[in-house]
C-alpha positions in Angstrom: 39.4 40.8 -1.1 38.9 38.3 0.9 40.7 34.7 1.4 37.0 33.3 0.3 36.2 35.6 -2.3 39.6 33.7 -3.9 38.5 30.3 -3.8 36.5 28.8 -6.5 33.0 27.4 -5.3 32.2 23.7 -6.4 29.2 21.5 -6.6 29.8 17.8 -5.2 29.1 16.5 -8.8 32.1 18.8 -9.8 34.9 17.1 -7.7 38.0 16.0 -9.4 37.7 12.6 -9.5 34.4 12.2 -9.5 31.7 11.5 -12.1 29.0 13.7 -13.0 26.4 12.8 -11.1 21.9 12.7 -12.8 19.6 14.2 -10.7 18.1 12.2 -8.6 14.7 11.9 -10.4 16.8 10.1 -13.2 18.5 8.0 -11.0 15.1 6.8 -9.6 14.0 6.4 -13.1 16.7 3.7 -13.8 16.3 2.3 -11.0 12.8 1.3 -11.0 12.7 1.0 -14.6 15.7 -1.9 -14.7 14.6 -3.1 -11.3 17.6 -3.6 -8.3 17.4 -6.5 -5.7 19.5 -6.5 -2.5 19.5 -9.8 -0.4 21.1 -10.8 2.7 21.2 -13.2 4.9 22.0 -13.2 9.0 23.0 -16.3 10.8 23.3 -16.6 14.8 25.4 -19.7 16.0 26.7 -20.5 19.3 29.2 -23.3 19.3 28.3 -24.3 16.1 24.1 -24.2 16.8 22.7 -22.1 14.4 20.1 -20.0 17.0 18.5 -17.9 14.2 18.4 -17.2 10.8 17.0 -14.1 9.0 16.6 -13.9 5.2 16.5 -10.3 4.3 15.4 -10.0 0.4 14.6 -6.5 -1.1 13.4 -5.6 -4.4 13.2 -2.3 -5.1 11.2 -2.2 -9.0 8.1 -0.3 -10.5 4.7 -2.1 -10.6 5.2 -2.5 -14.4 8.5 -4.1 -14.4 7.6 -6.6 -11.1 4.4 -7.3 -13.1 6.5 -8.3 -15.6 8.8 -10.2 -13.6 5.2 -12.2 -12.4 5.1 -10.7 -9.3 1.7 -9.2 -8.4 1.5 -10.3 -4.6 0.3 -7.0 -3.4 -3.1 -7.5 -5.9 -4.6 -9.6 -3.4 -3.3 -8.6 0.1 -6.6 -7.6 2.0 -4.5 -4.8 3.7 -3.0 -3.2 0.5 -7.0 -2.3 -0.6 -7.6 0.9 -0.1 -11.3 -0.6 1.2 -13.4 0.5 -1.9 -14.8 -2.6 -2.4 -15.7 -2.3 1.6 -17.4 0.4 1.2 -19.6 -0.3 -2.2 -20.2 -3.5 0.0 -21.2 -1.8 3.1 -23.3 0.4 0.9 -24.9 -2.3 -0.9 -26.0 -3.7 2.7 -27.6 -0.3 3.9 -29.4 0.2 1.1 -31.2 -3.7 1.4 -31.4 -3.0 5.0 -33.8 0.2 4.1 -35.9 -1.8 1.3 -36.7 -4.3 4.1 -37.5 -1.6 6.7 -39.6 0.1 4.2 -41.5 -3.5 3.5 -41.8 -3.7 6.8 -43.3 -0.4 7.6 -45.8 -0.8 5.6 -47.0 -3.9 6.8 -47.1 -2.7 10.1 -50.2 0.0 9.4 -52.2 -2.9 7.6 -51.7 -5.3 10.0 -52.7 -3.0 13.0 -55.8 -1.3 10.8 -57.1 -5.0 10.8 -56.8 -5.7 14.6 -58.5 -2.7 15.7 -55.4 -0.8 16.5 -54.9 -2.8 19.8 -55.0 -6.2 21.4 -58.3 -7.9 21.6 -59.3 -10.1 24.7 
């Protein structure tokens, strides 16, 4: 037998001292369900001259619960779409391009059956 055939194997979650850990898909459950924000701010000064300040604010939620909390702000950002309404728009556009070519193409015969089919002097 050897010296680690004696010792006992242990999880992390099993450590003395330690509490037992969820899984991780619970503990992203909670979080997104209660919602967590994390905010921070950085300040540069020299002599007293504040050079630059960054406001770092994180909120780390599921849709439901921002919605809920009345913010939606990713609704109306242009570059959230996933350009759907592009495309049914772009759509849209061909297909009234192709009515009027079609109108068009058929005025064309009638209008060249009346001149004689060519340019009269």
């Amino acid at each position: 037998m050897s010296a680690d055939d004696r010792l006992p194997t242990r999880s992390a979650s099993a450590l003395p001292g330690r509490p037992q850990s969820d899984n991780l898909a619970d503990i992203l459950e909670r979080v997104l369900d209660k919602g967590i924000v994390i905010a921070g701010d950085i300040q540069i000064n020299l002599l007293d001259i504040e050079l630059l300040t960054i406001k770092l604010r994180l909120l780390v939620a599921s849709v439901d619960r921002a919605r809920e909390m009345g913010i939606n702000w990713w609704e109306d950002d242009p570059s959230l779409k996933s350009g759907s309404g592009q495309r049914q728009q772009l759509e849209r556009e061909n297909q009234e391009l192709r009515e009027r070519l079609d109108r068009l193409e058929r005025l064309i015969p009638a209008s060249t059956s009346r001149s004689g089919g060519g340019r009269s002097r």
